[in-house]
PyMOL Python script that loads the backbone (N, CA, C, O; Angstrom):
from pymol import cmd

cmd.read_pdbstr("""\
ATOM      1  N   UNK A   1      -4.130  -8.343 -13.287  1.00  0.00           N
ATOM      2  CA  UNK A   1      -4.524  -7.417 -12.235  1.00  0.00           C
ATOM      3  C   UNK A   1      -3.433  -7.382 -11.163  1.00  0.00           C
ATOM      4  O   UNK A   1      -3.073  -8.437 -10.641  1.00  0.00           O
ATOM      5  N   UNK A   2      -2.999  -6.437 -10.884  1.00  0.00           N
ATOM      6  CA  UNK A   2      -2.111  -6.104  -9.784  1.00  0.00           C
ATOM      7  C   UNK A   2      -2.643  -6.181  -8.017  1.00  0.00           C
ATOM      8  O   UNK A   2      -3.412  -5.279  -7.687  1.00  0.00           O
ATOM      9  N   UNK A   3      -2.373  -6.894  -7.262  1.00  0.00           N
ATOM     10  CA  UNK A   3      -2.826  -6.919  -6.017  1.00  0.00           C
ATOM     11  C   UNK A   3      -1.899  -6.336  -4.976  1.00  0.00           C
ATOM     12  O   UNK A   3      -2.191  -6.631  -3.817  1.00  0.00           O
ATOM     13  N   UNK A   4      -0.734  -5.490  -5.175  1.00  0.00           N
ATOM     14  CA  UNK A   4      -0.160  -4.676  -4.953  1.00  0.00           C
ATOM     15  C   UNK A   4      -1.073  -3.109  -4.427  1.00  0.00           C
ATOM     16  O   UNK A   4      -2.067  -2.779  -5.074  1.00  0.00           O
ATOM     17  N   UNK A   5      -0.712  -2.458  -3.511  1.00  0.00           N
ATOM     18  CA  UNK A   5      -1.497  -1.080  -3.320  1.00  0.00           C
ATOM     19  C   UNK A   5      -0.978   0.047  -4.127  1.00  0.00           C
ATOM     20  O   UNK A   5       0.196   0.379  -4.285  1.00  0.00           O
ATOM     21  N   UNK A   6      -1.929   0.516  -4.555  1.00  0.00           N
ATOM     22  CA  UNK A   6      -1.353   1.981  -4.971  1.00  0.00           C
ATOM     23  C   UNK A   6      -0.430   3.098  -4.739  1.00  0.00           C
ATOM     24  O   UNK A   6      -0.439   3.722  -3.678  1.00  0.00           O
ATOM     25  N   UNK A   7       0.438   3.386  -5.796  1.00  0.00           N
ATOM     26  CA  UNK A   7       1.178   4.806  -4.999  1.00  0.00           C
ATOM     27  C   UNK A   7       0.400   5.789  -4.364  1.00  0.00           C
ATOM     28  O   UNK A   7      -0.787   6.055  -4.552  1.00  0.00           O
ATOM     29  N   UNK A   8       1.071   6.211  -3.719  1.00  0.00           N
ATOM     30  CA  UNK A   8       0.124   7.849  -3.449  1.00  0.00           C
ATOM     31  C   UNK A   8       0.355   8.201  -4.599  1.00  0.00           C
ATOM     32  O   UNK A   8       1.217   7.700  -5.322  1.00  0.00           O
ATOM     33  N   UNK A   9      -0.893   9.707  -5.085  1.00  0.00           N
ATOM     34  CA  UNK A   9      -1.106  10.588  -6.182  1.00  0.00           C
ATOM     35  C   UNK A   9       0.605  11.321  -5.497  1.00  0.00           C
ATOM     36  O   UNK A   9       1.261  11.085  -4.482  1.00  0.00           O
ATOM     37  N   UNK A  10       0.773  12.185  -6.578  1.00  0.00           N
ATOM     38  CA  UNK A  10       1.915  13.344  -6.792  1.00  0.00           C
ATOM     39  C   UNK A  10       1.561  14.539  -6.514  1.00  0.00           C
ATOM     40  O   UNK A  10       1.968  15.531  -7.118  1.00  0.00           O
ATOM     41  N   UNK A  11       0.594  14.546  -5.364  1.00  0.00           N
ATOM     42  CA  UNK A  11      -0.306  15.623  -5.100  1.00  0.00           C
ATOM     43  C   UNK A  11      -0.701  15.776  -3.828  1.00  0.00           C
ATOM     44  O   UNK A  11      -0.790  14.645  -3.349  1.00  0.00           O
ATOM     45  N   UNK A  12      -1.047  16.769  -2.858  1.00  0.00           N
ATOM     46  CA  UNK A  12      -1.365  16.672  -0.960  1.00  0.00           C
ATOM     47  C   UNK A  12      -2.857  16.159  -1.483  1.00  0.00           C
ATOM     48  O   UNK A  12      -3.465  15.874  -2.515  1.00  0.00           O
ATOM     49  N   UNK A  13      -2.970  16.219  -0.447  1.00  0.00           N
ATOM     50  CA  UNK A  13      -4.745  15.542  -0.353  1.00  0.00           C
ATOM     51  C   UNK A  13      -5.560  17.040  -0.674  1.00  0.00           C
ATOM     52  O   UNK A  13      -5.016  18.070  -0.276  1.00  0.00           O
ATOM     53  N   UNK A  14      -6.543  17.103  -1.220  1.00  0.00           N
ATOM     54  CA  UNK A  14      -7.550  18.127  -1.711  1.00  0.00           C
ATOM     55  C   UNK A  14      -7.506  18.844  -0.126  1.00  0.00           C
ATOM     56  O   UNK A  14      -7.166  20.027  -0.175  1.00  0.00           O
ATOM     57  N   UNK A  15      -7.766  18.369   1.134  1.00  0.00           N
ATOM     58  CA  UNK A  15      -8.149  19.519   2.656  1.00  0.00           C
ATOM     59  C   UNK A  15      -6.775  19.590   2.975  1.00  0.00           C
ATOM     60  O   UNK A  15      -6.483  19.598   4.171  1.00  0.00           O
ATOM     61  N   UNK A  16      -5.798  19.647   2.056  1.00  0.00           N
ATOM     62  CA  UNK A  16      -4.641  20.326   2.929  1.00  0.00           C
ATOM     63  C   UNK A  16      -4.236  21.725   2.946  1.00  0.00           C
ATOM     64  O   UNK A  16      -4.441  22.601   2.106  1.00  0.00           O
ATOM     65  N   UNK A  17      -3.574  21.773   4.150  1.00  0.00           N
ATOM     66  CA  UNK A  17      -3.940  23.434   4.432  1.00  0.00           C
ATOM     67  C   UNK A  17      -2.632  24.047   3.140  1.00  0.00           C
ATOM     68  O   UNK A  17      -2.763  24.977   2.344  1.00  0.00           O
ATOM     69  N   UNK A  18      -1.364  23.074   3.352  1.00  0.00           N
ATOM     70  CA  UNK A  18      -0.619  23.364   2.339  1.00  0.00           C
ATOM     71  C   UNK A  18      -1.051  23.955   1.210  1.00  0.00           C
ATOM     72  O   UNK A  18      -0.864  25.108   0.821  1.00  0.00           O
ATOM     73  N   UNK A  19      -1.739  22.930   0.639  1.00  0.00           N
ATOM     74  CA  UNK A  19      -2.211  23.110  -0.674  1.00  0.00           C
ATOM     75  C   UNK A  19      -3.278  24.325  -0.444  1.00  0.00           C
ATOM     76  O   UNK A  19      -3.390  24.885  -1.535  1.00  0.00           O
ATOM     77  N   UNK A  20      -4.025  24.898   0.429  1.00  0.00           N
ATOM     78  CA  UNK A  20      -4.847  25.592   0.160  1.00  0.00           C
ATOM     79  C   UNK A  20      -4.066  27.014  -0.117  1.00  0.00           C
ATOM     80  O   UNK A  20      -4.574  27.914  -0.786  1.00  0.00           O
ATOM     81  N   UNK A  21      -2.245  27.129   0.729  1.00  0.00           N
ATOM     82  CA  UNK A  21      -1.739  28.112   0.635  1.00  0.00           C
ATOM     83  C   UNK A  21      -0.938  28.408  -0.515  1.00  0.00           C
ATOM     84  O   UNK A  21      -0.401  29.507  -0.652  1.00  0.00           O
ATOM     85  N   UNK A  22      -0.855  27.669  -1.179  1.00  0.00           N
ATOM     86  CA  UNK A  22      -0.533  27.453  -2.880  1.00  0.00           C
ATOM     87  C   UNK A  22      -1.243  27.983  -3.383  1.00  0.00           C
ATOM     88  O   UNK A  22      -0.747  28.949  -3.962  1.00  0.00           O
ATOM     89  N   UNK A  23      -2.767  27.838  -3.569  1.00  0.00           N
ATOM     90  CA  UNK A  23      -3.594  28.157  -4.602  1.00  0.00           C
ATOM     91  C   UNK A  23      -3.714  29.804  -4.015  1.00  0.00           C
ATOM     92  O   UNK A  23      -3.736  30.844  -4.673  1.00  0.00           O
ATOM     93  N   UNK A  24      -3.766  29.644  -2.821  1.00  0.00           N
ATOM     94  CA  UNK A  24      -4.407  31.598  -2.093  1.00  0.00           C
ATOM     95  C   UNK A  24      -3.321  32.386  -2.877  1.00  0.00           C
ATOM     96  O   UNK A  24      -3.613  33.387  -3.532  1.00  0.00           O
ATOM     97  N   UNK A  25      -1.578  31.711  -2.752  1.00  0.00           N
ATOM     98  CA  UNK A  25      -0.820  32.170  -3.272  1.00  0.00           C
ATOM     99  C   UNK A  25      -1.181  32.896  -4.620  1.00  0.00           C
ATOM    100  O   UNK A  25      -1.274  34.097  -4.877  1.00  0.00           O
ATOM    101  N   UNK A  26      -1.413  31.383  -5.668  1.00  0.00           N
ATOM    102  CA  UNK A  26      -1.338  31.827  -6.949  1.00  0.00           C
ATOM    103  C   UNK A  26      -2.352  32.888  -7.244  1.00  0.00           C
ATOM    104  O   UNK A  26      -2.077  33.862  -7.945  1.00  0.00           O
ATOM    105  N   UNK A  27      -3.508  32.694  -6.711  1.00  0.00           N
ATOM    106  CA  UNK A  27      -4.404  33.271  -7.019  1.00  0.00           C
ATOM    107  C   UNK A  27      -4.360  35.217  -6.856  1.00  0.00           C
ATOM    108  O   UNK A  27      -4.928  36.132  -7.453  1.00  0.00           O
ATOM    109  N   UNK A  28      -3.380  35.134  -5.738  1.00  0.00           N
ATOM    110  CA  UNK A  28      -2.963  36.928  -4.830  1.00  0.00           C
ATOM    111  C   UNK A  28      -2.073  37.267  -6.243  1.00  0.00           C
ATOM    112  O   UNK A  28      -2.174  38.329  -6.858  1.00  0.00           O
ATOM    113  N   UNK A  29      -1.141  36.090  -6.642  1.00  0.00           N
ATOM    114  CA  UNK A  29      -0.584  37.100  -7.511  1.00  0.00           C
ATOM    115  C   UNK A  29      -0.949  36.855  -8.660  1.00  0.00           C
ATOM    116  O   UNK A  29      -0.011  37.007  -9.443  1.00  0.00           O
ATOM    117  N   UNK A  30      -1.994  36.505  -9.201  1.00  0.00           N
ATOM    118  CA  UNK A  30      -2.669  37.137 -10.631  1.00  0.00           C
ATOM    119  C   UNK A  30      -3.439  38.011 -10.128  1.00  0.00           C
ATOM    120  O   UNK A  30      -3.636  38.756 -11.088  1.00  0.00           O
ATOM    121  N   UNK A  31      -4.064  38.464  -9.181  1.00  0.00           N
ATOM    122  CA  UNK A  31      -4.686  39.787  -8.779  1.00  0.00           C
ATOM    123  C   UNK A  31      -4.445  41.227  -8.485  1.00  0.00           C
ATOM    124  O   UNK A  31      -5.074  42.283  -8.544  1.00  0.00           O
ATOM    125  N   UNK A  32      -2.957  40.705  -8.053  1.00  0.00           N
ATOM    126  CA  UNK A  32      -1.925  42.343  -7.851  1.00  0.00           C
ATOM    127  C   UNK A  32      -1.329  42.226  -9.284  1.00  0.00           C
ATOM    128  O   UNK A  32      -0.882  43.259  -9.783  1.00  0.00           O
ATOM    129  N   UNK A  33      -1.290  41.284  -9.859  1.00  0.00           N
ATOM    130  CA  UNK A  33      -0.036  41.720 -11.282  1.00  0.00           C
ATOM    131  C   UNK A  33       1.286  41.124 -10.912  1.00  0.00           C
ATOM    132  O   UNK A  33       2.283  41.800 -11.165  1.00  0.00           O
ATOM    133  N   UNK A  34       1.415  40.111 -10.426  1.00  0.00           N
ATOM    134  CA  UNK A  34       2.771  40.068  -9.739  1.00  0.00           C
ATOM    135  C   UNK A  34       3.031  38.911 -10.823  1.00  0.00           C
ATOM    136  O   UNK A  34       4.215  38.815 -11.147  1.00  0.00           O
ATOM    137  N   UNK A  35       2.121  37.988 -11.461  1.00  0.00           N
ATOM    138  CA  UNK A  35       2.107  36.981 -12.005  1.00  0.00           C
ATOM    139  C   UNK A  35       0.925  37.094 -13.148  1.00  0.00           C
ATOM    140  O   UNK A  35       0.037  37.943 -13.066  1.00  0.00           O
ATOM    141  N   UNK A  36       1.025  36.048 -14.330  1.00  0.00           N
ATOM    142  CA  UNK A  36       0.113  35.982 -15.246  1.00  0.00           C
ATOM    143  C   UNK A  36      -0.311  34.839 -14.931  1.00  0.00           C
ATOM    144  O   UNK A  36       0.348  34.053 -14.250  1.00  0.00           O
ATOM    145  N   UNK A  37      -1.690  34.560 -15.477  1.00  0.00           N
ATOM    146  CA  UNK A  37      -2.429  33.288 -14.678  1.00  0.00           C
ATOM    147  C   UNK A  37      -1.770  32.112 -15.285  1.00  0.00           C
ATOM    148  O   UNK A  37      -2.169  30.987 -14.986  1.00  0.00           O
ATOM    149  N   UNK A  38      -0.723  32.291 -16.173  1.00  0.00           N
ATOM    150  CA  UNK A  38       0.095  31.021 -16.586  1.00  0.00           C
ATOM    151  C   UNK A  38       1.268  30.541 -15.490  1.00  0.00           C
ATOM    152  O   UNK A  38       1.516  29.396 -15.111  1.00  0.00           O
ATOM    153  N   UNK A  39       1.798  31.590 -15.172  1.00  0.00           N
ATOM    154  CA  UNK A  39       2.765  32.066 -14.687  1.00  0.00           C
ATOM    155  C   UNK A  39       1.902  31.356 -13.081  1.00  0.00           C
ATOM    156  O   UNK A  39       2.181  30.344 -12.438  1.00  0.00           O
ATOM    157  N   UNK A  40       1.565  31.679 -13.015  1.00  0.00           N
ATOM    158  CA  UNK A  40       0.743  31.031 -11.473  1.00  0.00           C
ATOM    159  C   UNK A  40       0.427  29.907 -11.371  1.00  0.00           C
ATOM    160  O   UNK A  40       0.619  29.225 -10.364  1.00  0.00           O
ATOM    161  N   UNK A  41      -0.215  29.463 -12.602  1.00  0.00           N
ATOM    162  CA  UNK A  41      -0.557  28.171 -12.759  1.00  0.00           C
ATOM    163  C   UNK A  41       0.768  27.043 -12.449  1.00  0.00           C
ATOM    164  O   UNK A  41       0.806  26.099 -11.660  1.00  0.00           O
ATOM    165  N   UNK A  42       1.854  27.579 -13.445  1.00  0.00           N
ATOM    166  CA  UNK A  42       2.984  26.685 -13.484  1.00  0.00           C
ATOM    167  C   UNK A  42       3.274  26.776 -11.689  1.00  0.00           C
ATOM    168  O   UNK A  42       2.757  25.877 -11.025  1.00  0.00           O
ATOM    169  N   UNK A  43       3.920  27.630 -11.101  1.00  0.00           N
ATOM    170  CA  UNK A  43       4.243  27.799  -9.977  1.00  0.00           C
ATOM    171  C   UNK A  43       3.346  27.083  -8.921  1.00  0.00           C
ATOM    172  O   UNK A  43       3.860  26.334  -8.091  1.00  0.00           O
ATOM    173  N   UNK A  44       2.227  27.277  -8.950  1.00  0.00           N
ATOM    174  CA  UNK A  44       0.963  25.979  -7.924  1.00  0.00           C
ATOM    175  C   UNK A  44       1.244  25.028  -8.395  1.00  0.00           C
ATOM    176  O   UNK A  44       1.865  24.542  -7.450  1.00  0.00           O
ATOM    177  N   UNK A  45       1.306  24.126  -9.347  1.00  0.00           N
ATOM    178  CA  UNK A  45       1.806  22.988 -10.052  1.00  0.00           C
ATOM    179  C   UNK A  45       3.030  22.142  -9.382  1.00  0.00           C
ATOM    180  O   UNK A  45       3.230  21.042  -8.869  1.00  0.00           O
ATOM    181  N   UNK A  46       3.476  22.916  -9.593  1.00  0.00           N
ATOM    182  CA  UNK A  46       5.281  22.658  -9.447  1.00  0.00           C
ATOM    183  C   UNK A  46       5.109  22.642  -8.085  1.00  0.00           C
ATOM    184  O   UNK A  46       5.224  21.540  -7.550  1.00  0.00           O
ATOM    185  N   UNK A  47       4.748  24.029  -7.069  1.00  0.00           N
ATOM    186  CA  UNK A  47       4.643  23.234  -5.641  1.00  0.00           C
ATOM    187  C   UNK A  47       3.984  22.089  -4.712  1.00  0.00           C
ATOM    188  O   UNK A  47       4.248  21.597  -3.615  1.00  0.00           O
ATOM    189  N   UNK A  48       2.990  21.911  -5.705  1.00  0.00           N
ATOM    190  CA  UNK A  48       1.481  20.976  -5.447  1.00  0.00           C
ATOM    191  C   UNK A  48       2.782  19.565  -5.703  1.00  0.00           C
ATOM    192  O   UNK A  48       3.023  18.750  -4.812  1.00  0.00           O
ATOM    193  N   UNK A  49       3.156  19.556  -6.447  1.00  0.00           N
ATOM    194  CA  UNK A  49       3.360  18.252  -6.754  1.00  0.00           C
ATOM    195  C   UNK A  49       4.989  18.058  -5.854  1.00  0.00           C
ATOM    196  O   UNK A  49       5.505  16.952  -5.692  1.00  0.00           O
ATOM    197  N   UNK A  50       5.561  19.268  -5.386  1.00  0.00           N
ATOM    198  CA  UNK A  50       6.389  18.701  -4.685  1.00  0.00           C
ATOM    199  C   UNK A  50       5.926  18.027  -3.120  1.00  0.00           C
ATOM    200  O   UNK A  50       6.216  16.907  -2.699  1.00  0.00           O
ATOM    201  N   UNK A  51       5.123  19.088  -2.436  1.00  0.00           N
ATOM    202  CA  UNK A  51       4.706  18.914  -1.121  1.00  0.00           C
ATOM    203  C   UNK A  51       3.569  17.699  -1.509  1.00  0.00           C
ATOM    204  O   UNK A  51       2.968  17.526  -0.449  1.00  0.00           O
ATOM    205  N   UNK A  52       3.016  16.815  -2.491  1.00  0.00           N
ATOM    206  CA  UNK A  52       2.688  15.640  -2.345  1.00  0.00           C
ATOM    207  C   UNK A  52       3.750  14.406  -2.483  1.00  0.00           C
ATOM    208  O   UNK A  52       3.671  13.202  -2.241  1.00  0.00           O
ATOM    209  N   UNK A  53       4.749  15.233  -2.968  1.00  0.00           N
ATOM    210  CA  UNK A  53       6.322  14.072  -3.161  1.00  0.00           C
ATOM    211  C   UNK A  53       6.467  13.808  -1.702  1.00  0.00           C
ATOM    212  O   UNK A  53       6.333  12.741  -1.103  1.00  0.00           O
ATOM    213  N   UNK A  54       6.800  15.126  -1.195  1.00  0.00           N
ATOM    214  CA  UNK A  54       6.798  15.157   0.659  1.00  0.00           C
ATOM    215  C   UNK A  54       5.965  14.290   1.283  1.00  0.00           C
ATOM    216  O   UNK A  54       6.509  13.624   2.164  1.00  0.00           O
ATOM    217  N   UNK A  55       4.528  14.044   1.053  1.00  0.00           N
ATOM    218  CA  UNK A  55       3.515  13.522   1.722  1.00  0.00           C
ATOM    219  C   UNK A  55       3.892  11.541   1.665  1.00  0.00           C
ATOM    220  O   UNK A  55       4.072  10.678   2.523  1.00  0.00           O
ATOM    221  N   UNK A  56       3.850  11.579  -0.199  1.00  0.00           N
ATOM    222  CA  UNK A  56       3.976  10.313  -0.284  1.00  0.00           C
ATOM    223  C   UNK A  56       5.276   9.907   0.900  1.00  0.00           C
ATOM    224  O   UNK A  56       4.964   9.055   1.732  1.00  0.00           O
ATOM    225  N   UNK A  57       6.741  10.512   0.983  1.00  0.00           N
ATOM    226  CA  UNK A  57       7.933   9.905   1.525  1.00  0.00           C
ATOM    227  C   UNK A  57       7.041   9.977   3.053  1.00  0.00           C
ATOM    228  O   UNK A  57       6.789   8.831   3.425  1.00  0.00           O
ATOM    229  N   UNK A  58       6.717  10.630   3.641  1.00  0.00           N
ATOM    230  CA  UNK A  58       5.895  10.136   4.968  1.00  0.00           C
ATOM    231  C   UNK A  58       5.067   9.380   5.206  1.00  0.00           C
ATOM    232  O   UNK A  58       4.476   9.246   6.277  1.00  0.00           O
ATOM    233  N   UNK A  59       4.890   8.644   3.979  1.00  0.00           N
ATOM    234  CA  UNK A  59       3.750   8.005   4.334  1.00  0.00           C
ATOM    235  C   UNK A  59       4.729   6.284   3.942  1.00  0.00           C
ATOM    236  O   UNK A  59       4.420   5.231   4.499  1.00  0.00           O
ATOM    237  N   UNK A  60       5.549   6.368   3.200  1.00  0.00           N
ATOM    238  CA  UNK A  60       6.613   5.731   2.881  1.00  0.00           C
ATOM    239  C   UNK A  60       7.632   5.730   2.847  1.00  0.00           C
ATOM    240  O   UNK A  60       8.175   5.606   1.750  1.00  0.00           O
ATOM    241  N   UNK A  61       8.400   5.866   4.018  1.00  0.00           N
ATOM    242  CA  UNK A  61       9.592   6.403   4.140  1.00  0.00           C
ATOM    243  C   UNK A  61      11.106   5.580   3.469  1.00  0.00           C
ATOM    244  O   UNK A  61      12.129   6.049   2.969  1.00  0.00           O
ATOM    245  N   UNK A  62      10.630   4.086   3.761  1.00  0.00           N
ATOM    246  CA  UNK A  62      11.300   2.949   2.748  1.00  0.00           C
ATOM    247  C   UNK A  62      11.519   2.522   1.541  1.00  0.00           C
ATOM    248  O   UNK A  62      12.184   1.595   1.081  1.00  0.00           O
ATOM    249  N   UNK A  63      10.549   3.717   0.884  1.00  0.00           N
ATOM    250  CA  UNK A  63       9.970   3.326  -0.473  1.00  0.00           C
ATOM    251  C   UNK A  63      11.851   2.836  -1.013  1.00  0.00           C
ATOM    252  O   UNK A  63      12.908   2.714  -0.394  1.00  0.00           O
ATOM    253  N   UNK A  64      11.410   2.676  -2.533  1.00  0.00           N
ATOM    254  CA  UNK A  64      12.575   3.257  -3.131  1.00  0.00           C
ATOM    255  C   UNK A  64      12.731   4.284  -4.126  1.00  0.00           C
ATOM    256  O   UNK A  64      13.789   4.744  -4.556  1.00  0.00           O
ATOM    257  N   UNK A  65      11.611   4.573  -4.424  1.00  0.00           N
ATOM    258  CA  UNK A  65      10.646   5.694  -5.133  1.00  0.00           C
ATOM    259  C   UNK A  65       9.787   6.084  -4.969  1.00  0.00           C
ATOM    260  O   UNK A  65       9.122   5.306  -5.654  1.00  0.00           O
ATOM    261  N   UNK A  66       9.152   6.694  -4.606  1.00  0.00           N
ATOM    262  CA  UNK A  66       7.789   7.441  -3.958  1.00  0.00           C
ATOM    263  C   UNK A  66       6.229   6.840  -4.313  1.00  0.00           C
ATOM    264  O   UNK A  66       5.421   7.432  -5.028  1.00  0.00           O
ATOM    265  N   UNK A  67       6.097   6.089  -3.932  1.00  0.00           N
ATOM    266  CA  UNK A  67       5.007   5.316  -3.964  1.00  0.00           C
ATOM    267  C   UNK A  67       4.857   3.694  -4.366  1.00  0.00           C
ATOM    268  O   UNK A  67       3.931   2.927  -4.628  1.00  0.00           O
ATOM    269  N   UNK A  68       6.319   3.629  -4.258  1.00  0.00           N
ATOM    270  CA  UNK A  68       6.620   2.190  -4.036  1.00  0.00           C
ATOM    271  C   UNK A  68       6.144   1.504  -2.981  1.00  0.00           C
ATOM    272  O   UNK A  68       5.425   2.034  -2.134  1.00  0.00           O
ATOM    273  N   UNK A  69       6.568   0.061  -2.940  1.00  0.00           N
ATOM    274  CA  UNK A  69       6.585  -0.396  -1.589  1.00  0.00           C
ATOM    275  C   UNK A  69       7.959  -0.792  -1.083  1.00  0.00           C
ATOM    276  O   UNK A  69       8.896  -1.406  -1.594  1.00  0.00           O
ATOM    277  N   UNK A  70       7.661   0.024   0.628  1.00  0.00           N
ATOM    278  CA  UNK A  70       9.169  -0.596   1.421  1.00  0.00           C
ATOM    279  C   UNK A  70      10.192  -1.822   0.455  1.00  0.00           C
ATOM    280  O   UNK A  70       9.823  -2.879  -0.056  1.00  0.00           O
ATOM    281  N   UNK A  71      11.536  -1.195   0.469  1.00  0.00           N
ATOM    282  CA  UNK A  71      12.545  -2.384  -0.167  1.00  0.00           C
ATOM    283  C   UNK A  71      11.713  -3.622   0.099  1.00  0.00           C
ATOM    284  O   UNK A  71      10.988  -4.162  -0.736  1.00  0.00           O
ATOM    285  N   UNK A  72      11.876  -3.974   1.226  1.00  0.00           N
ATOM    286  CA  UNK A  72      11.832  -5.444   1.802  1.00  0.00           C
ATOM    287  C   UNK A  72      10.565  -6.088   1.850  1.00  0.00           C
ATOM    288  O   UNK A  72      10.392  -7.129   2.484  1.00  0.00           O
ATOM    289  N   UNK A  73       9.651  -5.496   1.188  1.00  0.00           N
ATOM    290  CA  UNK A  73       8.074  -6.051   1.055  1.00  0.00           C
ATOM    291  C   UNK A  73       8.386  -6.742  -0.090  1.00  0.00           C
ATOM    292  O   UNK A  73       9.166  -6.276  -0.921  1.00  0.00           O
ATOM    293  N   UNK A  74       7.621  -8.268  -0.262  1.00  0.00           N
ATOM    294  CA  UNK A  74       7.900  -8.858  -1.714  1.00  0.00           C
ATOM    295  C   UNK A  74       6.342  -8.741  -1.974  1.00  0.00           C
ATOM    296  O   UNK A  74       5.446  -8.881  -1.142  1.00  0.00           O
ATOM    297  N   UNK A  75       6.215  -8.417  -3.486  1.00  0.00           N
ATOM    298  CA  UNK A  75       4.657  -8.330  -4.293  1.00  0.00           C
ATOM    299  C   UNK A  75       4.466  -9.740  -4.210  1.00  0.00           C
ATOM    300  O   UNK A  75       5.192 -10.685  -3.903  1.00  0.00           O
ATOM    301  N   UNK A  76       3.097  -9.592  -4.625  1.00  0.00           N
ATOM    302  CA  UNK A  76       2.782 -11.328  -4.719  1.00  0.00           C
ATOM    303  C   UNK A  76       2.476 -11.557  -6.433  1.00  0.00           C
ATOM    304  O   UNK A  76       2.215 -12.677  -6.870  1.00  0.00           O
TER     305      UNK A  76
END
""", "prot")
cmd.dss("prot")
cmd.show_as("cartoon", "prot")
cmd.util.cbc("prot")
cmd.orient("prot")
């Protein structure tokens, strides 16, 4: 068992406004035709998981990978 904390997910938190403007996004353009709901899908995806890359480095700015712990923390 690991007694280490968890990374953050690769994802904003479900009430972020970010994320809510992703999905309004994808969703506007499978409705005008601008996009196919694949085509939307990939694109919310791909931004969802960057702006939670963003979230994790704020929340860990030391990491050495995004949901690490600070260099200088030793695990037990």
């Amino acid at each position: 068992m690991r007694d280490s904390p968890m990374p953050s997910p690769p994802f904003p938190p479900p009430d972020s406004a970010v994320l809510q403007i992703i999905v309004r996004n994808a969703v506007e353009a499978v409705r005008s035709g601008e996009a196919t709901v694949e085509e939307a899908i990939l694109h919310a995806a791909v931004h969802g998981w960057y702006e939670g890359h963003i979230a994790g480095e704020d929340e860990c700015p030391g990491c050495d990978f995004r949901g690490a712990l600070p260099k200088s923390t030793r695990r037990s």
